[in-house]
Every structure is written in C-alpha cells, then in structure tokens.
N, C-alpha and C positions, 0 to 999 in steps of 0.2 A: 504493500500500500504506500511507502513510503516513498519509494523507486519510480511507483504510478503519479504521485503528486508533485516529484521532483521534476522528472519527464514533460508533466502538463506546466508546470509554472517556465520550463525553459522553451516549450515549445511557442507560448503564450506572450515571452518575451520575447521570440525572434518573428511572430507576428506583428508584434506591435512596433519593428521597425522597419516593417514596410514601407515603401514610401507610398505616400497619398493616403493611408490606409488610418483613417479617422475614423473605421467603424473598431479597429482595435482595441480601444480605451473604454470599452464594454463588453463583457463574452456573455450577459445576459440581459434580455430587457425582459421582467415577468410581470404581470397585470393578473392579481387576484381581485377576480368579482364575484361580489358576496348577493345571495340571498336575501332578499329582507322582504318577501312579498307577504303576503296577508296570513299562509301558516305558517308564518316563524312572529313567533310569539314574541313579549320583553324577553323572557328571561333567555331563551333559546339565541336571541339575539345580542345578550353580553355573554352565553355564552361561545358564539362564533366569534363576535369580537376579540374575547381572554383566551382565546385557542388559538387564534391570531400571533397573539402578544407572546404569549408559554410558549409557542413553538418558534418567535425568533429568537427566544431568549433560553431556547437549548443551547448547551455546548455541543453537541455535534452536530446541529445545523448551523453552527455559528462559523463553525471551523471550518467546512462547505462553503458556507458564504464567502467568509475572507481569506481560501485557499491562494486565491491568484490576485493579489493588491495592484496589481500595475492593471488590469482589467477588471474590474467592478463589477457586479449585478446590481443593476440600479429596477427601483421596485414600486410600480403604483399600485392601487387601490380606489375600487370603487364600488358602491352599493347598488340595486336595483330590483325594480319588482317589476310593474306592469310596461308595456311600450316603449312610453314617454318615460319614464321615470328610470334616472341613470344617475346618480350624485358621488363625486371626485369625495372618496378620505384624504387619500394620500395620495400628491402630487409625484412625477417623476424625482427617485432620491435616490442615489448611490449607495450602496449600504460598503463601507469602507473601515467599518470596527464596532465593536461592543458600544461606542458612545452612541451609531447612528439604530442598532436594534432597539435599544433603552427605551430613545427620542421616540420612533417609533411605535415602541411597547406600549410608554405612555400615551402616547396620542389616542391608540387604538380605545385605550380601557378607559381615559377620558370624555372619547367620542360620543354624543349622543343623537341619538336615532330621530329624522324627522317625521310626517306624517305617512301612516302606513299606506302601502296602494295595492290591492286585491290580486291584483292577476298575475301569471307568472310570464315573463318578456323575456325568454331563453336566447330569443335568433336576435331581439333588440343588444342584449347585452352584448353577443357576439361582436354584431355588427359597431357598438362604440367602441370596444375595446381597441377593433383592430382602427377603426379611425386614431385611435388616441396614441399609437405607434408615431402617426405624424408627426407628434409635436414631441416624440420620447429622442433618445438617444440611439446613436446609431451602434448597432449589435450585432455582434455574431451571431445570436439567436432570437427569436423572439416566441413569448409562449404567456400565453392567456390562459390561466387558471381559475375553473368556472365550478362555484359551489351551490349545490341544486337540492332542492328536497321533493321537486316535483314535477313532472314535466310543462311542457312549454303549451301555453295556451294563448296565446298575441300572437300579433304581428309585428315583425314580417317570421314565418314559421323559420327553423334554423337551418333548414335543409335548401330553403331559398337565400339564406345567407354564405352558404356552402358554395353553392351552385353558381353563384356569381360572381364568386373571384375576390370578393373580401378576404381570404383566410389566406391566401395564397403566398408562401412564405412562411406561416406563423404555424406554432405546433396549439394545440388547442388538448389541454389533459382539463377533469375531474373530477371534485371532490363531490361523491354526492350520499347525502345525509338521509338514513332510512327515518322513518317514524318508530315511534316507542308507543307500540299498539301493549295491551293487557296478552294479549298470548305469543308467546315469542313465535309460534309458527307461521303467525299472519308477518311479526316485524321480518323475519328470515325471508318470505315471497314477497312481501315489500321491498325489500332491497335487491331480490333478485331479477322485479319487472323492472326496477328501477335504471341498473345497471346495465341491463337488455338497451333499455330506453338511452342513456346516455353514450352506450358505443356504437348503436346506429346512428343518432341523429346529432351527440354533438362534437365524437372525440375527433380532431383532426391533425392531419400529418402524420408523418410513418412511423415514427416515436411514440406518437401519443397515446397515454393509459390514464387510468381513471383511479381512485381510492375511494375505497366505502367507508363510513363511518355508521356507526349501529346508532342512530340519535343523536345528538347537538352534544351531547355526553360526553360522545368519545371523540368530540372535533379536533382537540388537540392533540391527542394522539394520531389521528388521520391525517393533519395539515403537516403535522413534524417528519410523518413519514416520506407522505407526499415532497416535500421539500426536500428531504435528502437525496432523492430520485434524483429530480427535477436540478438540484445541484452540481452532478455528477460530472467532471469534466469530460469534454469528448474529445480526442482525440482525431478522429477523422473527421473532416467535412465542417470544421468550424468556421469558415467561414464562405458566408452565400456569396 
C-alpha cells in the first residue's frame, strides 16, 4: 500500500508539470447531492447532515483525501427535493488538511434546512450538478454523488438527462438510503427494489457503483465507505 501511494503521489507530480496542463492542480472535483425531499424527515435530515461531517472527519478518509497535496479534491455540496428546488451548502473548496474537513464539518452540522418540497427531482438534481462543473475547477475527474431514499418522480425523468449528453465525462455513483419499515423483511426488498432502481436509471460511467445504507442510521457508515472508494487513486487514465 505504501509502494501504491508513493507511485500515485510521483506519478501525480510528473502530471502536474505538464505544460498547459491546468487541469493538474485537481485529481478530483466530487458534488455530493443530498436528499431533502418530503420523506426525509428533521431528524433523518441532521442525520445525513452529521454523517456528512463523521465521515470527513474519519482518519482514513482523511488520509484519502490528503494523499496527493500538490492535487486537491476540491468538494461541493448541494441539497434538493422537487424540480425547481436545488440549494448550494457548500460552495467549490479544496479540501487541502484536517483545518479545511473541520471548517466543513462545522458548517454541515450548523446548516439548517429551508422549506421542505414534496417531490423527488432525481434527473433535476442530475442535471445541476453537472451544470455546476462549469463554474468548479478543472479535474482529472469528475463525479456526482447522489443520495436517494426514493425514486424519481419530476421532471425532467433521469434517463432523459442521460440520454442527452449532460453526464458525458462525469462518473455518477450512489448513496441510496433504504426505509426502516417494523419488519426487517419488507426494509431488506426495500432496498433491494431500490438499488435495482438506482443502477438502471441513475448510476453512470464505467466506474460507477452505488452504496446502501439500511436507514438515515447507518449514513455514516455508508458515506465513509463510499468515500474511501471514491478516493482511491487511479493510476490509468487520469487524465480526460
């Protein structure tokens, strides 16, 4: 492992002096969009939030994070329910040391939630994330991490956001969060239609996989895992 992460941090340096090559000074831009549609409740909702927080503020997804310092994973954050409704947490940030997880730990567990909006806007969320690459930093990779507890009922459907050439470039993984039904055998086929649901309609790019969580419960454990994946330097094909 040590061999692996000496290799990636030297290989990462001899990208980065490239000449012209300004998308070097990033090997990740990631966009976590969160859930906040009408079945996620308060409480469900500080706890995505503090799952959020707990899992930047692991030490092994810290050490992940800040493997390669001369290339950043710089990391937004945005909320959404129905359509229309899309609101920025967290602006484009560089996460560059334990000061900038903190910063953003706090923010998250600070944050508080505006008016709730009913519907679920799966292909809407899509489609701003990948808009919101315009105004991000230029990267080796780019990857939209989309946390769901239900399928998609808005517009525009995700499979027409697919189809049109928004994603194109971006890997698309997620997180998706089953219900905590009274009998574990309905929560178990809850998360197995769910997961069905989310690798046809929303996972994209040849990389992309998804993590279950059994309820808002176990978010932090899902996000931390998630993240270590998602972390993982690649060695081929780092740059598009």
């Amino acid at each position: 492992m040590a061999a692996l992460k000496a290799l990636a941090a030297a290989l990462a340096a001899a990208v980065a002096l490239i000449p012209g090559g300004a998308g070097a000074a990033c090997r990740l831009a990631l966009i976590l969009a969160l859930d906040i549609s009408g079945s996620v409740d308060a409480r469900e909702y500080e706890l995505q939030m503090g799952g959020i927080a707990q899992a930047l503020e692991n030490p092994e997804v810290q050490a992940a994070l800040f493997a390669q310092p001369q290339a950043p994973v710089h990391l937004m954050i945005f909320e959404w329910s129905n359509g229309q409704y899309q609101r920025e947490v967290l602006g484009w940030t560089a996460m560059t040391g334990p000061a900038d997880t903190a910063a953003v730990a706090g923010h998250l567990r600070g944050w508080r939630r505006d008016f709730s909006r009913g519907s679920t806007g799966l292909g809407a969320a899509l489609r701003y994330a990948a808009a919101r690459f315009e105004d991000g930093p230029a990267c080796w990779r780019r990857t939209i991490d989309i946390s769901g507890d239900g399928r998609n009922n808005a517009f525009p459907m995700p499979r027409q956001v697919k189809d049109s050439g928004f994603l194109d470039g971006i890997t698309v993984n997620a997180l998706v969060i089953g219900q905590s039904p009274m009998s574990e055998t309905t929560r178990l086929s809850d998360i197995r239609d769910l997961t069905t649901y989310f690798r046809d309609r929303i996972l994209h790019g040849p990389d992309a996989f998804l993590e279950p969580a059994w309820g808002f419960e176990d978010y932090a454990r899902a996000m931390q895992k998630k993240l270590l994946r998602e972390l993982q330097p690649r060695l081929i094909g780092w740059v598009r």
